[in-house]
C-alpha positions as CSV (number, residue, x, y, z in Angstrom):
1,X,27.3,-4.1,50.9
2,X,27.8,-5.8,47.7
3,X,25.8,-8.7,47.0
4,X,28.7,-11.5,45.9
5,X,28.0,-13.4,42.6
6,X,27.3,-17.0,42.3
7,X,30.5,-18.8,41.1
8,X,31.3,-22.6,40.6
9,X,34.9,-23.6,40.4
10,X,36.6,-27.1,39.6
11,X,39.9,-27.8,41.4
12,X,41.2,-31.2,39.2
13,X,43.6,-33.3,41.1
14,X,46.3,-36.1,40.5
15,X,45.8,-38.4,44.0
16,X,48.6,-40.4,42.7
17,X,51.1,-36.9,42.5
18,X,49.5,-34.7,45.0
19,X,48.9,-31.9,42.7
20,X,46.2,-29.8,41.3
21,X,45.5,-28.5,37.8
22,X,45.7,-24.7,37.3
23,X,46.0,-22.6,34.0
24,X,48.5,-20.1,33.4
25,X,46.9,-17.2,31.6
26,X,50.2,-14.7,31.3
27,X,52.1,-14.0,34.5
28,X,48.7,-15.4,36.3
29,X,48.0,-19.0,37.9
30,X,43.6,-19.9,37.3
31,X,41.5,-21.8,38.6
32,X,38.5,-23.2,36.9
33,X,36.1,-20.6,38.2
34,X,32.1,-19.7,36.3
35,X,29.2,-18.4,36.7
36,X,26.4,-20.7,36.3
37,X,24.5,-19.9,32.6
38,X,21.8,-21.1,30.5
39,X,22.2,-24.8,29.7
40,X,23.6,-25.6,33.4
41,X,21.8,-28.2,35.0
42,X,19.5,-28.7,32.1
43,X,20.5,-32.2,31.3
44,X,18.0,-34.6,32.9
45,X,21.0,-36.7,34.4
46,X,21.9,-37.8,37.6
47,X,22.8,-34.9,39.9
48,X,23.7,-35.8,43.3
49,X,21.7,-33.5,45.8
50,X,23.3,-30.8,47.7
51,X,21.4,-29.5,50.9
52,X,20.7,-25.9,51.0
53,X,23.1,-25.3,54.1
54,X,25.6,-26.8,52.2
55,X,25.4,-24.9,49.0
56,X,24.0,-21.5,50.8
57,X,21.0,-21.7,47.5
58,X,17.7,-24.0,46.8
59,X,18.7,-27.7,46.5
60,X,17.2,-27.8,43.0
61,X,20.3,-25.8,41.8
62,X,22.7,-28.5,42.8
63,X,23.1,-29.2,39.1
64,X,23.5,-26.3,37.3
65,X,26.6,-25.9,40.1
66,X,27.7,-28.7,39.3
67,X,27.6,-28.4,35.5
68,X,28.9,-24.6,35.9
69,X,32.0,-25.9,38.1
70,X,32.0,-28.8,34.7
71,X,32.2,-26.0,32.3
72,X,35.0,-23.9,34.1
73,X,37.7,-27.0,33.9
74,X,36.6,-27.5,30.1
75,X,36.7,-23.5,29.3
76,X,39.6,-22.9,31.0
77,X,41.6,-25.8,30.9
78,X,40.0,-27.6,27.8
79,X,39.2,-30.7,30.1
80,X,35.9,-32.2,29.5
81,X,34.5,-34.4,32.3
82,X,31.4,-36.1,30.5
83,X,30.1,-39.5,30.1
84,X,27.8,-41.2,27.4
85,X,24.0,-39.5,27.5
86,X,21.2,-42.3,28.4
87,X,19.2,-42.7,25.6
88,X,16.5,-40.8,24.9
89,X,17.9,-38.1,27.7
90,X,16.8,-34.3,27.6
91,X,19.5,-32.8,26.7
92,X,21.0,-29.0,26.7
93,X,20.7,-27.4,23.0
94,X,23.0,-24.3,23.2
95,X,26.3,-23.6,24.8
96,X,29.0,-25.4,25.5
97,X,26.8,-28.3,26.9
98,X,25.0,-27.8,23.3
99,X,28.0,-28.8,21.5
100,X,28.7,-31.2,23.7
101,X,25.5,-33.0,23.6
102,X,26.1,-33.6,19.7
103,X,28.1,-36.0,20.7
104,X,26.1,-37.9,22.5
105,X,27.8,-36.5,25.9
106,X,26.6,-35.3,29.0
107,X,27.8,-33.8,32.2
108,X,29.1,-36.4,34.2
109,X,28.4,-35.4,38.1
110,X,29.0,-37.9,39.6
111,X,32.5,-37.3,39.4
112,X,32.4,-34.3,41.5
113,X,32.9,-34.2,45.1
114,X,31.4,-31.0,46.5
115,X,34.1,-29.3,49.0
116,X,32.4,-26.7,50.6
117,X,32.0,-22.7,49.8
118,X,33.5,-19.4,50.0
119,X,32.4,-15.9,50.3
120,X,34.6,-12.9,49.6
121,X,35.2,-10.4,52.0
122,X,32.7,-7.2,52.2
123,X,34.0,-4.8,49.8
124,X,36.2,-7.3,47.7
125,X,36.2,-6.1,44.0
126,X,34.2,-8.7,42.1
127,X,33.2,-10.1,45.2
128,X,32.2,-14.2,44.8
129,X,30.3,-16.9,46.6
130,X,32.0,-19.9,45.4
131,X,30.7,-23.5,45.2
132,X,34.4,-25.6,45.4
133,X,34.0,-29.1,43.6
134,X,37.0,-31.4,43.1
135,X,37.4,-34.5,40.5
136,X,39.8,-36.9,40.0
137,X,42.3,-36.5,36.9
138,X,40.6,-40.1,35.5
139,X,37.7,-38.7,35.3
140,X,37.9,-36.3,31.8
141,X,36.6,-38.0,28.7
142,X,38.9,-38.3,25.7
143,X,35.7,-38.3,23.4
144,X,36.1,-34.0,22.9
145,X,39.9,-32.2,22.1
146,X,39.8,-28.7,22.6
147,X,41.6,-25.5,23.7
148,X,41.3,-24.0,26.9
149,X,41.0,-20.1,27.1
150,X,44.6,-20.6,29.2
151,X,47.8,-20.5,27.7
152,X,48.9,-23.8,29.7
153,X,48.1,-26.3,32.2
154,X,50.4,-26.4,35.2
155,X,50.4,-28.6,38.0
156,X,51.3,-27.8,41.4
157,X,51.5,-29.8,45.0
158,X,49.0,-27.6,47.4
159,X,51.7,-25.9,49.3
160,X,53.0,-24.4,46.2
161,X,49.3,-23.8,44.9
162,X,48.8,-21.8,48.0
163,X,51.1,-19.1,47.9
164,X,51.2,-18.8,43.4
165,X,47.6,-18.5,43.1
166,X,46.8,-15.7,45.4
167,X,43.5,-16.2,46.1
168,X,42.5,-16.3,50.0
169,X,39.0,-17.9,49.2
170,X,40.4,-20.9,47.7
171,X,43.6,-21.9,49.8
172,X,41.8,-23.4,52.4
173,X,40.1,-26.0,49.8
174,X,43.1,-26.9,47.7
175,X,44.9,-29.1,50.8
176,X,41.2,-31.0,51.1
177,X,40.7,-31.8,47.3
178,X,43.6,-33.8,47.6
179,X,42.0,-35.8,50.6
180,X,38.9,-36.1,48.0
181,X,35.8,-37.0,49.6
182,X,37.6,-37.5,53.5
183,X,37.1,-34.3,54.3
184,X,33.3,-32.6,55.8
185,X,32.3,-29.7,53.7
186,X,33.5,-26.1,54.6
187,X,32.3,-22.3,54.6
188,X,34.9,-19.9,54.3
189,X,33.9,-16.2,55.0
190,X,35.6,-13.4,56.0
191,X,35.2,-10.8,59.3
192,X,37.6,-7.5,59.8
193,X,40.0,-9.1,57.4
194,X,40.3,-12.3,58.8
195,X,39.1,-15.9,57.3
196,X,37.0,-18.1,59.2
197,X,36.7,-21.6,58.2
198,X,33.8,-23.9,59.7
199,X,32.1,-27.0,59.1
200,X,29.2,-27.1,57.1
């Protein structure tokens, strides 16, 4: 059995449209999906707490989660959800949270609402446990322009989300970021094929 890699990923929504932000790389529809890396969760700013049942690992990586699932929508997308750093705040010195902390920026949290997780089947290529955050559209930062990796952004109601992004981890998640922070927290896992979906 292959032991699934720890993943964050952003799902960025428009409450006022219904829709979600994807990235179209080619033929394919992205979501905001990394691995958490060295500078995440290294700012010393607020990090709302996650309990381990929730996010299925120690509480005290709640933020570099967090900042991972950050750093996906501004890779991928090149939207930056930051806010001004407090002064005098420890800050990250490399990567992308580097460049962004020379501008006086850090990872703004608190704009995530934690959704739940997801673990690919047994045997999945590339197999993921995936920490699903959602943010509101409002809440990325004009202070830093920049490119994502994608070729465009694309917005999409859920319905349509569901069937063009092709991923059976995620669908379950992309109805509930619409309903923001409504909804209880779910695990998606998979047995003989077939998703289950429960409450965390």
């Amino acid at each position: 059995m292959s032991r699934p890699v720890d993943m964050a990923a952003l799902l960025l929504t428009d409450l006022h449209t219904g829709r979600l932000a994807f990235g179209r790389e080619g033929a394919s529809l992205v979501a905001p999906m990394a691995r958490p890396e060295r500078g995440d969760g290294f700012a010393a700013v607020a990090a709302p707490a996650l309990p381990r049942r929730w996010l299925g690992a120690p509480e005290t990586r709640s933020a570099a989660f967090q900042d991972a699932a950050l750093r996906a929508a501004l890779e991928a997308l090149g939207q930056l959800i930051a806010r001004p750093a407090p002064e005098g705040a420890r800050l990250a010195r490399e990567g992308v949270w580097g460049r962004v902390a020379r501008h006086q920026l850090a990872p703004d949290r608190a704009a995530l609402v934690f959704l739940g997780r997801a673990i690919d089947p047994v045997g999945a290529p590339g197999r993921r446990h995936i920490r699903v955050f959602c943010a509101p559209m409002n809440s990325v930062s004009n202070s830093i322009k920049r490119r994502g990796r994608c070729d465009r952004l694309v917005w999409l109601d859920a319905g349509a989300a569901v069937q063009t992004l092709e991923d059976p981890a995620l669908a379950p998640f992309l109805r509930r970021a619409l309903q923001g922070a409504g909804a209880p927290p779910l695990k998606v896992t998979f047995r003989a094929g077939q998703r289950a979906e429960q409450p965390l």
